[in-house]
N, C-alpha and C positions, 0 to 999 in steps of 0.2 A: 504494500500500500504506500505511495506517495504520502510523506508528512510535509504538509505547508505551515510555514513558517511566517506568523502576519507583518512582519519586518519586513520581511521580503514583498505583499502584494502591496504594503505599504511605501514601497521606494519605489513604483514603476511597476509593476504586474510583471516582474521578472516569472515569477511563481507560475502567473498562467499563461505565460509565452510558454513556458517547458511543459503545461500540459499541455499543448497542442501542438509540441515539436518533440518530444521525445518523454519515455517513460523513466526517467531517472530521478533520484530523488533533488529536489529546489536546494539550494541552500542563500541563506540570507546573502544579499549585496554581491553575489554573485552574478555575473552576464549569463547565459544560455551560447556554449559552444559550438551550437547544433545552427541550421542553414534560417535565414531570417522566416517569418511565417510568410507565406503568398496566400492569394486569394483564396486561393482552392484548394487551402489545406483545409484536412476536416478538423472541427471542434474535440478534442477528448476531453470530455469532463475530469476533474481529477477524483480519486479514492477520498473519499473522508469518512471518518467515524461517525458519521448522524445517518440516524435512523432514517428522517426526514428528509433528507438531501437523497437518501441512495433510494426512497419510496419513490422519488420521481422520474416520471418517462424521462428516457435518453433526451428526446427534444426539449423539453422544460430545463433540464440539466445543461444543455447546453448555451439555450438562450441565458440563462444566469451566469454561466463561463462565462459571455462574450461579454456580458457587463459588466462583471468582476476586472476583465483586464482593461476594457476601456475607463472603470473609475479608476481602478490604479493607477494609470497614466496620465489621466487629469489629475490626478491629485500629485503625483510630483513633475508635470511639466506645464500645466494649464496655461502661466503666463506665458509661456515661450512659442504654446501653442496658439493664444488666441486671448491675452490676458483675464476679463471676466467669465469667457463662456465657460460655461460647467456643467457640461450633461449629467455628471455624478450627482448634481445637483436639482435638473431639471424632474418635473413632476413627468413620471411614464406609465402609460395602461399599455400592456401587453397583453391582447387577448389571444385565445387560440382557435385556430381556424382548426376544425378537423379532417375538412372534405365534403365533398357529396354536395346533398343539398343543408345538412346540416348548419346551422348558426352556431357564432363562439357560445360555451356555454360558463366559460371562464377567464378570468384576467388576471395577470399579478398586476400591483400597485406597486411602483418603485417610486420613492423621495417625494410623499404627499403628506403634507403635515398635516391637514385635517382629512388623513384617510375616509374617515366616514361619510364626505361630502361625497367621494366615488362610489358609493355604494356598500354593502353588506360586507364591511371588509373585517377579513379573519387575520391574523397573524400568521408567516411562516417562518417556520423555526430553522433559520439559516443555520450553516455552521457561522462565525465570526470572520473567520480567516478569509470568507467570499469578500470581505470588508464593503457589503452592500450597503448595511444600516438595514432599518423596517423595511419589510415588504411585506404585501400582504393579497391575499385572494380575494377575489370579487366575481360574483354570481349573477347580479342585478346592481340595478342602480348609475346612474351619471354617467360614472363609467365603462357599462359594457354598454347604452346608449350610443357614447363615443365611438366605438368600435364597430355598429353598426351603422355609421353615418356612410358621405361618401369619402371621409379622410379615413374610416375605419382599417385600410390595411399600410397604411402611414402616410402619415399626415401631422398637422398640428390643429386642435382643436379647443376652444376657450372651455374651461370646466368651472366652471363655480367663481370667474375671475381669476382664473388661474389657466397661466398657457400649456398645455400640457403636449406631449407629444406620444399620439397612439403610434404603436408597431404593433401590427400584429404577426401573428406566428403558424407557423404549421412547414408540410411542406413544398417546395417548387410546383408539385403538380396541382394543389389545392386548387389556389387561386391565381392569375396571370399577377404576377407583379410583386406577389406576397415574400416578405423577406425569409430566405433559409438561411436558420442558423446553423444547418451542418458542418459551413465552413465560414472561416474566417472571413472571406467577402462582406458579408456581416455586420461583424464592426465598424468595415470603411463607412457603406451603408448609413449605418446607427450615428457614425459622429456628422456624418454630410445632413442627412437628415434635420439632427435636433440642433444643428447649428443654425438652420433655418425656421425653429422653433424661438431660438435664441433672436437671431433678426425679425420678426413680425411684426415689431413696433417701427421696425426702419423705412425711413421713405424710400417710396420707389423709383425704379429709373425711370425721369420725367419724359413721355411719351407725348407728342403732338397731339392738338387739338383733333378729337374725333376718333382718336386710337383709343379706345377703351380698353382692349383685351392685350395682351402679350403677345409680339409681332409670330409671326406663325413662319416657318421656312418657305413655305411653298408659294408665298409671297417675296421671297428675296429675289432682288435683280440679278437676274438672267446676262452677265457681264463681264466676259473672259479678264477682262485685263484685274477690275477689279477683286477676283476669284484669284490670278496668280499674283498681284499684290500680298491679300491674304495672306497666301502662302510664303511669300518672300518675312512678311511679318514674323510669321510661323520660326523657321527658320531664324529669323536674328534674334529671337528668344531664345532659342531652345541652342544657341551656341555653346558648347560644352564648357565650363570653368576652368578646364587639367589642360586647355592647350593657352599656346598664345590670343590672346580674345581683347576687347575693350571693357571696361572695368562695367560694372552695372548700370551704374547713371548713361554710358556710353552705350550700352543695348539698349536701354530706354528709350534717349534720344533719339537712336534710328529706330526704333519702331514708333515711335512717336512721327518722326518724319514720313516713312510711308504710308502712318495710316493719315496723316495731314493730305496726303494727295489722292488717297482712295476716299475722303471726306470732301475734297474738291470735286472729284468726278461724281460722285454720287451724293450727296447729302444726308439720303434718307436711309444709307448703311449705318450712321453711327446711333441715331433708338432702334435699327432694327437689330443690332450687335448687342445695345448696351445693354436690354435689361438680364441678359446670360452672364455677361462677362462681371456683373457686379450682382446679382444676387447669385447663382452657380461658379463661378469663376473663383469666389470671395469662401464659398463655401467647399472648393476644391484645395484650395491654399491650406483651410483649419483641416479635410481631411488631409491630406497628404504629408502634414507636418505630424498630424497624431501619427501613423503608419510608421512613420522614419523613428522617432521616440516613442512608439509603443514596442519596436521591436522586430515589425512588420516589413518583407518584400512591396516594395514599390510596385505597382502594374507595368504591365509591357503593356505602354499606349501606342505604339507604332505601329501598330494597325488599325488604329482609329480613324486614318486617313481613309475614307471612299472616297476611290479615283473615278466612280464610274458616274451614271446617272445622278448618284444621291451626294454628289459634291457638295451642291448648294446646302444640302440639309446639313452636312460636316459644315458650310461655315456659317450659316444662318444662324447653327445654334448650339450643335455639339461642340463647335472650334470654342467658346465663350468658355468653357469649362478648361481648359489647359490656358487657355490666352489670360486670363484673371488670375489664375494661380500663379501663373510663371511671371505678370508683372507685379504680384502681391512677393512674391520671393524676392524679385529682383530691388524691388522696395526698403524690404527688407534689410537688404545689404547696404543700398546707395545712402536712407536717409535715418534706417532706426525703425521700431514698430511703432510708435508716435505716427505714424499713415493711418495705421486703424480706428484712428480716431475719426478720420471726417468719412469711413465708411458709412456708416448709419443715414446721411446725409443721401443715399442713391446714387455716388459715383462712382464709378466703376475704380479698379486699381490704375487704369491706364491714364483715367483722366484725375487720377489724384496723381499720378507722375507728372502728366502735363501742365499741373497748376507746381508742384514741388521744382519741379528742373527745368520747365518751359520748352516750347516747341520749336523747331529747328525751323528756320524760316528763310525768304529769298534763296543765294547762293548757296547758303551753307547746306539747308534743309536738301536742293539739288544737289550737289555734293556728297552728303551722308547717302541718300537714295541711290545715288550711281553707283558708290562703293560697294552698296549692297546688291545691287542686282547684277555685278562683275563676280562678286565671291558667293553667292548660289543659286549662280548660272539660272538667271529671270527666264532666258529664253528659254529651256528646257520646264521650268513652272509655267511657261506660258502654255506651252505644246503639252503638258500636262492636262491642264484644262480645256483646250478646245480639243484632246481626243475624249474628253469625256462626255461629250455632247449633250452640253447644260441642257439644250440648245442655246447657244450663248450668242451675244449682241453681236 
């Protein structure tokens, strides 16, 4: 039987990274020798001596793993991650979905101080070492309500005055969308999610008069040059640190300068961009930094690129989610985490670079632009895009 040591889920979830990377026993302030977790690693609950922890199905057990290691890492990296956000802290219903036609018939209640406002809530008798704090069961009431809304298989939904963030549970084949905790995927998941549980009081990315809804891809412009622009962007982000490079403020600026000229051709690309790239993009930054300090393998996102028909959809909307991240890191570096602050505000990471470092402009702005599309070779991103046959302009 694995002995967990609460010093140990107390410094980092060192404890349940090793159960779900190998079966050796944890020991306190210890790293995990063994290969980082990836997505697709499965969950193994660990052995403990409660009655009550081993009564429950493998799936319950492991939804409680995944949260055991995600509070552990908040609680010793939070600020580094995202200063206040605290999912260890935020109020959670977790219903379970069983299948079928069935309804959840149950919830746990994670970090809800007037449990009782969720419904008939009973107590479960964790082990400590989980270092969850209360959780408790729920049958009826508020919160299995919640779960039957239409945020019930995740989402965020107001309870009692209180923002809480339902996940519910079961498995892949339940329900289309429904999160499994078999594997670590999971957790990315869980912090992405409740980070935007976390932002709901923040203003949105301001959208033109008459736009009411969140701009949809299949309305983006149909517009080779600005499509391998894009990509030219793409690329001066995503310039590796380990070779000779321009320091961070220096990626910034050129990507700042191309998208200054893809704003010139088009206009109505940067609300059709923005509201991805600051509310996804912002919440890719906090998952991606948990993953690195929880312990966790980073995704192979390089095949996220469709080259084919569904380009447009990659930059309409999926590109927002890497583009936010990589200018919230690059941020990071150039000016300090003091950027986070005027997130709440609905700007994106890119346009709080462009107010921090300013935008490259006349000569220079043409200059930055040409160096770039000399060192990753524009013509070949252009020839990229029109064999993908947007149908493009």
């Amino acid at each position: 039987m694995s002995r967990i040591d609460r010093r140990t889920v107390l410094r980092g979830g060192a404890a349940v990274a090793l159960w779900a990377a190998t079966s050796t026993t944890p020991v306190a302030g210890r790293a995990s020798a063994t290969a980082p977790i990836g997505p697709g690693t499965p969950v193994a609950p660990p052995e403990l001596d409660s009655p009550t922890w081993n009564a429950l199905p493998l799936l319950d057990r492991q939804v409680l793993t995944v949260l055991s290691q995600v509070f552990a890492t908040f609680r010793a990296h939070a600020r580094t991650i995202w200063g206040d956000y605290r999912p260890d802290r935020t109020q959670l219903v977790l219903p379970h979905w069983p299948g079928g036609e069935e309804l959840p018939g149950y919830a746990y209640v994670v970090n809800a101080r007037r449990p009782g406002s969720l419904g008939d809530a009973r107590p479960v008798d964790l082990p400590g070492a989980l270092g969850l704090g209360a959780v408790h069961r729920i049958t009826r009431g508020a919160g299995m309500d919640a779960a039957l809304s239409p945020n019930g298989t995740i989402g965020t939904v107001d309870i009692a005055g209180v923002p809480t963030l339902v996940v519910g549970f079961g498995t892949s084949e339940v329900i289309r969308g429904l999160l499994d905790f078999g594997t670590w995927l999971a957790a990315r998941v869980l912090v992405h999610e409740a980070f935007h549980a976390y932002g709901s009081t923040w203003a949105p990315y301001p959208l033109p008069d008459g736009q009411t809804t969140q701009p949809s891809p299949a309305d983006y412009p149909r517009d080779a040059e600005n499509a391998a622009l894009a990509l030219l962007e793409d690329a001066v982000l995503a310039l590796p640190s380990d070779r000779p490079a321009p320091s961070a403020a220096g990626k910034l600026r050129g990507y700042l300068a191309i998208r200054a000229v893809r704003w010139d051709r088009l206009p109505e690309v940067a609300w059709r961009e923005g509201p991805y790239q600051s509310g996804e993009g912002t919440a890719r930054f906090v998952e991606d930094r948990y993953v690195r300090l929880g312990g966790h393998q980073l995704a192979d996102r390089s095949t996220d690129l469709t080259t084919g028909p569904a380009l447009l959809a990659w930059i309409g909307r999926r590109r927002g989610y890497p583009v936010g991240a990589s200018c919230g890191e690059l941020l990071e570096s150039a000016v300090g985490p003091w950027w986070r602050t005027r997130a709440p505000s609905g700007r994106t990471p890119g346009d709080i670079a462009a107010e921090v470092l300013g935008v490259p402009t006349g000569e220079d702005r043409d200059r930055v632009v040409a160096e770039a599309k000399q060192a990753f070779d524009y013509a070949g991103l252009l020839d990229l895009v029109r064999r993908a046959d947007l149908p493009h302009a």
